[in-house]
ZADO-1210 file (C-alpha; in nm, 4 decimals, padded with zeros to 6 digits):
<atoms>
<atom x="00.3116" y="02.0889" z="-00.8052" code="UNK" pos="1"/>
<atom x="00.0433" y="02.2090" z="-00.5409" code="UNK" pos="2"/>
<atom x="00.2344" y="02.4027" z="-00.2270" code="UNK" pos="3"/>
<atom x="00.1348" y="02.1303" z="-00.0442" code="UNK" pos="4"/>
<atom x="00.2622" y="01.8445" z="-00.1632" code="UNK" pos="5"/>
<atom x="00.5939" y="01.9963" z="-00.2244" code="UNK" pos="6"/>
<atom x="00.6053" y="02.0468" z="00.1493" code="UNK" pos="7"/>
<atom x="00.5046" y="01.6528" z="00.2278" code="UNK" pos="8"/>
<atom x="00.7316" y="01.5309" z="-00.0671" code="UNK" pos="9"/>
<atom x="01.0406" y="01.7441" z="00.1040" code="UNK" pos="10"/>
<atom x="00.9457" y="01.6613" z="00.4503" code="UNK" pos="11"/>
<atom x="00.9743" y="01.2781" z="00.3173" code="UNK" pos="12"/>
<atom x="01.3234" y="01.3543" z="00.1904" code="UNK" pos="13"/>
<atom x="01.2676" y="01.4669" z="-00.1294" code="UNK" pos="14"/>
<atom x="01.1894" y="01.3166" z="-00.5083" code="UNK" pos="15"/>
<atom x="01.5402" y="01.2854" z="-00.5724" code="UNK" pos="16"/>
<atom x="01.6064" y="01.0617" z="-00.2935" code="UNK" pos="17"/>
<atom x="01.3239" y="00.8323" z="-00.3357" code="UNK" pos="18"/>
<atom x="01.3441" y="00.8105" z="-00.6653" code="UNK" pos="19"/>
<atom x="01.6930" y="00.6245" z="-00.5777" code="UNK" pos="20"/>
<atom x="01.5218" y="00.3437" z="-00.4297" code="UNK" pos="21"/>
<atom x="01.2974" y="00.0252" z="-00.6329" code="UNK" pos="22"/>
<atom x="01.1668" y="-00.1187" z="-00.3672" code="UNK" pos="23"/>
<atom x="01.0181" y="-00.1102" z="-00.0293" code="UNK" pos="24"/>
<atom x="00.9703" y="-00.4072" z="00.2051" code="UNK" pos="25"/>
<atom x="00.7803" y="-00.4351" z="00.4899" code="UNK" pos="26"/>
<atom x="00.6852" y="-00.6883" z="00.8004" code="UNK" pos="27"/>
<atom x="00.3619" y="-00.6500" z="00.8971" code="UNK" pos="28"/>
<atom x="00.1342" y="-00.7996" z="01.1776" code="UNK" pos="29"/>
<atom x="-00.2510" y="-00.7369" z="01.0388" code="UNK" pos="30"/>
<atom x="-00.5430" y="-00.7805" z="01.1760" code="UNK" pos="31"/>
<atom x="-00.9831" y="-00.6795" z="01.1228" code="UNK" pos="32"/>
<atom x="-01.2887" y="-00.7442" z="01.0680" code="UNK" pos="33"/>
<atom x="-01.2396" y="-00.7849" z="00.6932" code="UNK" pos="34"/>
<atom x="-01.0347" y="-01.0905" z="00.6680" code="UNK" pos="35"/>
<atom x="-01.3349" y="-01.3322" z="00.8552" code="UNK" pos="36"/>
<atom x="-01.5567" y="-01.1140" z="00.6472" code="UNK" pos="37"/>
<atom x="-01.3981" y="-01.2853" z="00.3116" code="UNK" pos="38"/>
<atom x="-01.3285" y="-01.5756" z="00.4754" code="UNK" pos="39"/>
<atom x="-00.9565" y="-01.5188" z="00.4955" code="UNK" pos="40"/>
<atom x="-00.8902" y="-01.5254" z="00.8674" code="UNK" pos="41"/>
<atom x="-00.5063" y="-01.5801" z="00.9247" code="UNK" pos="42"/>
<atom x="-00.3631" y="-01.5510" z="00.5464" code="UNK" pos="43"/>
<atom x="-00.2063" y="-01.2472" z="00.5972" code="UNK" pos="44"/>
<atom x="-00.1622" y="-01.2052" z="01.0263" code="UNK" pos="45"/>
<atom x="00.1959" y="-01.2096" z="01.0249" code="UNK" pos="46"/>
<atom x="00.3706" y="-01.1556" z="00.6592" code="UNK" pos="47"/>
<atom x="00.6607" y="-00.9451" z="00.5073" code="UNK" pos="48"/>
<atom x="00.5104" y="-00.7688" z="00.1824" code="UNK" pos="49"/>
<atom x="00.7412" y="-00.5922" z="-00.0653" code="UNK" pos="50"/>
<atom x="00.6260" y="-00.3528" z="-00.3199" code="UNK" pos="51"/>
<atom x="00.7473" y="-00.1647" z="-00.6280" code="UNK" pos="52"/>
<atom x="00.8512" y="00.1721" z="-00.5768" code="UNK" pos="53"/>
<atom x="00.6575" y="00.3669" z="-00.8883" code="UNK" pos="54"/>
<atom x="00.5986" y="00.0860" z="-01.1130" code="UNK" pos="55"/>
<atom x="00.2852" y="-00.1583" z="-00.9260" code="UNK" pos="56"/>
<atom x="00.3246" y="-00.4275" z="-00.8307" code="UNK" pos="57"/>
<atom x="00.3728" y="-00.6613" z="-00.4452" code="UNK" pos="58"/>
<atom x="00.4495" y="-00.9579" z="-00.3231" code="UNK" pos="59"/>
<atom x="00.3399" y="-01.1044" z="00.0309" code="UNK" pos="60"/>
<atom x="00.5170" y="-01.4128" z="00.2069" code="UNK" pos="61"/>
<atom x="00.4555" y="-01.6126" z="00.3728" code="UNK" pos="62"/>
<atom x="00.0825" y="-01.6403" z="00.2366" code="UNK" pos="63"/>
<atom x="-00.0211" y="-01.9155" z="00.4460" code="UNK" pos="64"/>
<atom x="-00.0239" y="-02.1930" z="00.4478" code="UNK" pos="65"/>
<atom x="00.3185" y="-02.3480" z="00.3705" code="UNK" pos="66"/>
<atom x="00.5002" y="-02.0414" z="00.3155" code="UNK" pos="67"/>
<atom x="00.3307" y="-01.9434" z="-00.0532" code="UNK" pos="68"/>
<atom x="00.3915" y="-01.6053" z="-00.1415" code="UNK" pos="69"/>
<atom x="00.2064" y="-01.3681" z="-00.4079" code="UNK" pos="70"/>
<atom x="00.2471" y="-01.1691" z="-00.6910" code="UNK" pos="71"/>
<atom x="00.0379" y="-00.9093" z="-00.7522" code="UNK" pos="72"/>
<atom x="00.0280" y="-00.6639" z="-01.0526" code="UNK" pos="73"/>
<atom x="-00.3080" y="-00.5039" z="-01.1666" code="UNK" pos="74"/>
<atom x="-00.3667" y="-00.7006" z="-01.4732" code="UNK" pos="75"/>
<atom x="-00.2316" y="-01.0019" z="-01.2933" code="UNK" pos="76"/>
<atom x="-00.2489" y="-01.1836" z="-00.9585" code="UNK" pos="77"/>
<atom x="-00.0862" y="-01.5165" z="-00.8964" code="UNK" pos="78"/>
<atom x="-00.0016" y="-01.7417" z="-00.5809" code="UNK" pos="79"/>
<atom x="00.3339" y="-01.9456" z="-00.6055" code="UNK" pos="80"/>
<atom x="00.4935" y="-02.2162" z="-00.3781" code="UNK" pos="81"/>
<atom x="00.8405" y="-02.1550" z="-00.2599" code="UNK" pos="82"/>
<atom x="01.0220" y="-02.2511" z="-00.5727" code="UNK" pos="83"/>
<atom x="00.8474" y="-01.9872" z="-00.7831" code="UNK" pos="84"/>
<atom x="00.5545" y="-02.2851" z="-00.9602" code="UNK" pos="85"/>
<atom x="00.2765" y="-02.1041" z="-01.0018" code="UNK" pos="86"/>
<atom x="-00.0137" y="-02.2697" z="-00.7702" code="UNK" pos="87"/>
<atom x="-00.2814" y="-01.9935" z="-00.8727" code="UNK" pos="88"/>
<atom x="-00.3479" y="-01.7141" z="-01.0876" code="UNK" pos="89"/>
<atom x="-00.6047" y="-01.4937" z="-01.1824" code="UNK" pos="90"/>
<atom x="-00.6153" y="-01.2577" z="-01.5211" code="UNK" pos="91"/>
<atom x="-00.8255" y="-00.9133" z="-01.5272" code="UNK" pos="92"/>
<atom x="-00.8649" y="-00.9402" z="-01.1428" code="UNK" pos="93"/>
<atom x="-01.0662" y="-00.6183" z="-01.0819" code="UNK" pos="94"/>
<atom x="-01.4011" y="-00.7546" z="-01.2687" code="UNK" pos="95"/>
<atom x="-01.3631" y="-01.0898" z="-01.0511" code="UNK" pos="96"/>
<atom x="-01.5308" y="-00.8236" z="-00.8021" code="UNK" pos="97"/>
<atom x="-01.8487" y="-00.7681" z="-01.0026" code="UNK" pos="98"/>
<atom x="-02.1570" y="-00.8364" z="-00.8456" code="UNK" pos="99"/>
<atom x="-01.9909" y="-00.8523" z="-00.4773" code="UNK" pos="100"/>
<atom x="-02.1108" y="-00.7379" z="-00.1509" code="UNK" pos="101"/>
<atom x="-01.9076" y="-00.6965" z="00.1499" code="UNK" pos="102"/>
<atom x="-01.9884" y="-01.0367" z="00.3168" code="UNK" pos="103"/>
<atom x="-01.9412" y="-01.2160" z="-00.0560" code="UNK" pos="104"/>
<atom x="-01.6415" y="-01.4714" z="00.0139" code="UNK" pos="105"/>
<atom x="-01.3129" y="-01.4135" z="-00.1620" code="UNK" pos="106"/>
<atom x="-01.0578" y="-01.6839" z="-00.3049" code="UNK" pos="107"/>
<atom x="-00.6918" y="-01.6106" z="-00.2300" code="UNK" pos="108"/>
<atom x="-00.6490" y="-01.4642" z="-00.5511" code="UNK" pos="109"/>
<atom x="-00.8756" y="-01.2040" z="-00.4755" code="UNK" pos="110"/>
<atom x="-00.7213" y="-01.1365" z="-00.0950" code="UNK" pos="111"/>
<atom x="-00.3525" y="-01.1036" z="-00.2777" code="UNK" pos="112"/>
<atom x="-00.5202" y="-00.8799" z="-00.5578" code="UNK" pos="113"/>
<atom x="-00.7181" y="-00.6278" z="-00.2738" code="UNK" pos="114"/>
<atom x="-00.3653" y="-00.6891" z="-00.0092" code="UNK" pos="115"/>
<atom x="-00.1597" y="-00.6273" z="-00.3300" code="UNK" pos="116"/>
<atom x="-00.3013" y="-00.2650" z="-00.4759" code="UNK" pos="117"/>
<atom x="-00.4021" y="-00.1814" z="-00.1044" code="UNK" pos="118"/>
<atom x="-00.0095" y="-00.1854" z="00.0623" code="UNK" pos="119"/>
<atom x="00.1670" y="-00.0799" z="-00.2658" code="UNK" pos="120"/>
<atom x="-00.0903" y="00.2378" z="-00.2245" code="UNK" pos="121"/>
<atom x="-00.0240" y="00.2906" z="00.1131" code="UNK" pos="122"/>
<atom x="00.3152" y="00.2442" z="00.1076" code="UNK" pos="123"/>
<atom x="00.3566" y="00.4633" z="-00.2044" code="UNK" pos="124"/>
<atom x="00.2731" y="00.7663" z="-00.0390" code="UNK" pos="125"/>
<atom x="00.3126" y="01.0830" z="-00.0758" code="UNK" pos="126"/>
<atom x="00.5176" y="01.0315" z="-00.4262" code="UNK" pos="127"/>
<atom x="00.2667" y="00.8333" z="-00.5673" code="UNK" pos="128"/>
<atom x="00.0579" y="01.1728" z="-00.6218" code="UNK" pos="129"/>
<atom x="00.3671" y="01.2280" z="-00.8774" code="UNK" pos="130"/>
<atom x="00.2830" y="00.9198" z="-01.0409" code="UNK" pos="131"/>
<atom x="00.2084" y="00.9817" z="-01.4182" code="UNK" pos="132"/>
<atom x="-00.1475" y="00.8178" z="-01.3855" code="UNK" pos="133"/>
<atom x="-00.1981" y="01.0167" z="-01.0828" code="UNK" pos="134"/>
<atom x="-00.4043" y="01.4069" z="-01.0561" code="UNK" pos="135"/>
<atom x="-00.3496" y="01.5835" z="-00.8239" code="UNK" pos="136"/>
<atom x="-00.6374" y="01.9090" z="-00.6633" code="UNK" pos="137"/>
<atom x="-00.5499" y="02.1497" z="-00.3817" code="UNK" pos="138"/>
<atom x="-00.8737" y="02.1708" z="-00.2069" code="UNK" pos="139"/>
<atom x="-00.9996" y="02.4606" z="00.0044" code="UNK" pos="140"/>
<atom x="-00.8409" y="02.4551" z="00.3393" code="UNK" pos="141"/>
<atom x="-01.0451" y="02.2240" z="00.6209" code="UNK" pos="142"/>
<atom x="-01.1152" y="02.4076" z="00.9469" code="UNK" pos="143"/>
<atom x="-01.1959" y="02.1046" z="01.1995" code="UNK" pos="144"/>
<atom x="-01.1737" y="02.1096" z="01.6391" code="UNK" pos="145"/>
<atom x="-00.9281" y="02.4842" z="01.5676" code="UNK" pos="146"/>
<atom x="-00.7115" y="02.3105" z="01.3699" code="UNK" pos="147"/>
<atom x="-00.6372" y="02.3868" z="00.9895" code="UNK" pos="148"/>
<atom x="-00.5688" y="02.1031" z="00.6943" code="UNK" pos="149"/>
<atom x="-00.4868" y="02.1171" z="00.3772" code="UNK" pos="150"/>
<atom x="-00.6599" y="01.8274" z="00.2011" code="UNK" pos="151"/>
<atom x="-00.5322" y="01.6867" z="-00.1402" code="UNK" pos="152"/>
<atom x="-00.7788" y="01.4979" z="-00.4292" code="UNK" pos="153"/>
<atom x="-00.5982" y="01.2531" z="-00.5997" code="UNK" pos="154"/>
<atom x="-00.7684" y="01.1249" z="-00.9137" code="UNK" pos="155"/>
<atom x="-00.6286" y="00.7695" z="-01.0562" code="UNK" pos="156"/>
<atom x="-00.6041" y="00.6511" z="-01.4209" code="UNK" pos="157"/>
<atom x="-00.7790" y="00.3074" z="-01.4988" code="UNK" pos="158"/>
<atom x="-00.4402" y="00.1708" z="-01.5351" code="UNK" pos="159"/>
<atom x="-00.3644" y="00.1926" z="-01.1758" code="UNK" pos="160"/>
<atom x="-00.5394" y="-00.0602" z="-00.9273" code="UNK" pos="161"/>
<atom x="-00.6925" y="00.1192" z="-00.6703" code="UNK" pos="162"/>
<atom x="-01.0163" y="00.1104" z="-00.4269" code="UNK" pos="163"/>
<atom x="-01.1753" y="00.3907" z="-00.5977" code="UNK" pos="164"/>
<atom x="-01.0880" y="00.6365" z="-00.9220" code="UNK" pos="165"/>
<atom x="-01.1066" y="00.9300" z="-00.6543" code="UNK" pos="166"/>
<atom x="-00.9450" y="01.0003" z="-00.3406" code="UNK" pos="167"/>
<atom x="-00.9318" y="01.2757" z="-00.0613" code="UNK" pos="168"/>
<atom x="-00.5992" y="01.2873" z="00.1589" code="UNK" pos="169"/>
<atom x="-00.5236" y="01.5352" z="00.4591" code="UNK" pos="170"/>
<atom x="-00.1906" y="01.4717" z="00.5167" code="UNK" pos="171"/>
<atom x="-00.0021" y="01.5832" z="00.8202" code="UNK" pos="172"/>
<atom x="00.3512" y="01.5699" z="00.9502" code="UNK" pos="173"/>
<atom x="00.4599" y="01.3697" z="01.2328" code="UNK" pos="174"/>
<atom x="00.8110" y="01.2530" z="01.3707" code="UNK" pos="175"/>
<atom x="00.8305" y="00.8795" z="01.3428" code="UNK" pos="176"/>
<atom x="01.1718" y="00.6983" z="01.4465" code="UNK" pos="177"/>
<atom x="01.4171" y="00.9895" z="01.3199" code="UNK" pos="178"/>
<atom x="01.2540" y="01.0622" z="01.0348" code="UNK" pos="179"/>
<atom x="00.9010" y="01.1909" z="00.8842" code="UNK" pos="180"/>
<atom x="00.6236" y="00.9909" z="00.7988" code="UNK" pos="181"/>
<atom x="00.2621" y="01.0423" z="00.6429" code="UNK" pos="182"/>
<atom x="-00.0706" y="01.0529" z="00.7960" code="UNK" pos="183"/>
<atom x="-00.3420" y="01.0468" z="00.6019" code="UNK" pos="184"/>
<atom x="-00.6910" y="01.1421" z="00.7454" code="UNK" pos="185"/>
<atom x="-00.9432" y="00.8981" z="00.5348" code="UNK" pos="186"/>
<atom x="-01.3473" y="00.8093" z="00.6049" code="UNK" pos="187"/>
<atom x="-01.3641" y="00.4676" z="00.7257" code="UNK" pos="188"/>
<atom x="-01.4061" y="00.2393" z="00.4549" code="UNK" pos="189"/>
<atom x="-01.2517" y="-00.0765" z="00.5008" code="UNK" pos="190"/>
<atom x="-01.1988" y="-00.2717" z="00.8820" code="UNK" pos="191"/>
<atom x="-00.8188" y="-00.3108" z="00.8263" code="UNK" pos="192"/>
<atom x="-00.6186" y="-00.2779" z="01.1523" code="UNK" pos="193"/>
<atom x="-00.2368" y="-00.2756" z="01.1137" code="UNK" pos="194"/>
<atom x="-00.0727" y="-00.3222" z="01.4630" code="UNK" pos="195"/>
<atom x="00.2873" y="-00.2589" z="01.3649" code="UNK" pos="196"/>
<atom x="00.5265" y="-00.2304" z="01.0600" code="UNK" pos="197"/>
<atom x="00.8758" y="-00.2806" z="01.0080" code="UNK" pos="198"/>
<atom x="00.9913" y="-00.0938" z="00.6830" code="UNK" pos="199"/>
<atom x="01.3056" y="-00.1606" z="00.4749" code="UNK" pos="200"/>
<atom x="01.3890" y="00.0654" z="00.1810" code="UNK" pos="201"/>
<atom x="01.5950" y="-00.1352" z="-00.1129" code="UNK" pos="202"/>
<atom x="01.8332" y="00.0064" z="-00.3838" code="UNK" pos="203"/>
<atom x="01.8009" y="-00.2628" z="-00.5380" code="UNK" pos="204"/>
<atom x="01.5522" y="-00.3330" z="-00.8583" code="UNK" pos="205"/>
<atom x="01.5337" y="-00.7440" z="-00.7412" code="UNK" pos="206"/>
<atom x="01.1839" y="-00.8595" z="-00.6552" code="UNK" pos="207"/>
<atom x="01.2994" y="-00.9029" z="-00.2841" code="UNK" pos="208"/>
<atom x="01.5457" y="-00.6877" z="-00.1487" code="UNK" pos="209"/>
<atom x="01.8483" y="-00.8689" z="00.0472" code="UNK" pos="210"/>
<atom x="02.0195" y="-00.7441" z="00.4090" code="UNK" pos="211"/>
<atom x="02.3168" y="-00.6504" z="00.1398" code="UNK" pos="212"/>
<atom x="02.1201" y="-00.4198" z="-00.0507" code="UNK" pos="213"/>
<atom x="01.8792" y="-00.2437" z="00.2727" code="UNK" pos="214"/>
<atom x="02.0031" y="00.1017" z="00.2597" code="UNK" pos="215"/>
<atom x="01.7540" y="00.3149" z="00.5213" code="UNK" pos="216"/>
<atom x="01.5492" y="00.1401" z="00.7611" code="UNK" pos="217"/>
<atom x="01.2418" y="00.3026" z="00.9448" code="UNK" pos="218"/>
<atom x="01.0165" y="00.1467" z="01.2431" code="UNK" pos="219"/>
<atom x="00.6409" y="00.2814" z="01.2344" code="UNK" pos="220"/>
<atom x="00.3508" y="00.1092" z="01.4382" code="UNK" pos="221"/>
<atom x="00.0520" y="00.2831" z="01.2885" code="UNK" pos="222"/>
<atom x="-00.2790" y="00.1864" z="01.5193" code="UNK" pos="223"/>
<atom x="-00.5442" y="00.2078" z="01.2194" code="UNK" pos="224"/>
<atom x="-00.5578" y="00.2639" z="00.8334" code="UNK" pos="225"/>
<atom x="-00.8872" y="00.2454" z="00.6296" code="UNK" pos="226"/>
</atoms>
């Protein structure tokens, strides 16, 4: 394991302890350019989204309107009503894409696919560089306005949905609530804005942790994530 990743795994309280946990849930208030973009304005503004903790997969509910939630995995995407009926789906997702631009339209399968692979990523972080699909390169140290980082490629397998087969992080440590989170320096790619996050950790392997089974909870209002 590259010397720096050991330090942001540790500073995020170790493998062992997060390997403890199944699940993560989160309430979100989102916002961007993107969504009127796709033609999505509103679907996800104010949602709770849960994700698998190593193994990918999300859900997000409400998913307007009436309280729908999704399931995303990547081979997979699927819309339900609230007693679990399947309302949409949508096989091989990923190729759905082919051919798009950034002001081609998307159908709600498509917005739970991108919202899906997009949060469980984020959210993932740092030990999803341990992930066995994952690679990860120490790059040469970057020297930017006197101060030093330390920036890490991560390389995906096709198995795992992401935005791109190859990614550069510069993580950096910062207090957050008590605790440590991750920042990750990124080029802008996407206009995603997430005003604030409220983040449950679950012991739990159920598809939506309970209030019974919340173990840890952390507050973290990150202004902008690409």
């Amino acid at each position: 394991m590259p010397g720096t990743l050991r330090h942001v795994i540790e500073a995020h309280g170790g493998l062992e302890n997060w390997n403890q946990r199944k699940a993560l849930s989160v309430d979100l208030i989102i916002g961007g350019m993107l969504w009127g973009l796709k033609g999505q304005v509103g679907k996800l503004e104010r949602t709770n989204v849960t994700v698998g903790l190593g193994e990918e997969w999300a859900s997000h509910q409400p998913f307007e309107p009436d309280n729908r939630r999704t399931r995303f995995s990547p081979d997979r995407v699927a819309i339900e009503d609230t007693q679990g009926n399947v309302v949409e789906e949508l096989t091989a997702p990923r190729a759905s894409f082919a051919g798009h631009t950034l002001e081609t339209p998307w159908t709600e399968p498509q917005l739970a696919y991108f919202a899906g692979y997009a949060m469980w990523t984020y959210l993932n972080l740092p030990f999803l560089a341990l992930h066995e699909g994952v690679e990860v390169e120490e790059m040469p140290i970057w020297h930017e306005n006197g101060e030093e980082w330390r920036p890490l490629r991560l390389t995906f397998s096709d198995k795992i949905a992401t935005i791109r087969r190859s990614r550069l992080f510069i993580p950096a440590m910062m207090a957050c609530c008590g605790g440590t989170t991750m920042q990750s320096r990124l080029p802008p790619a996407r206009p995603l804005r997430i005003t604030s996050a409220t983040m449950s950790w679950s012991m739990a392997s159920s598809f939506r942790p309970s209030a019974e089974s919340t173990s840890l909870v952390r507050t973290a209002r990150p202004s902008r994530t690409s």
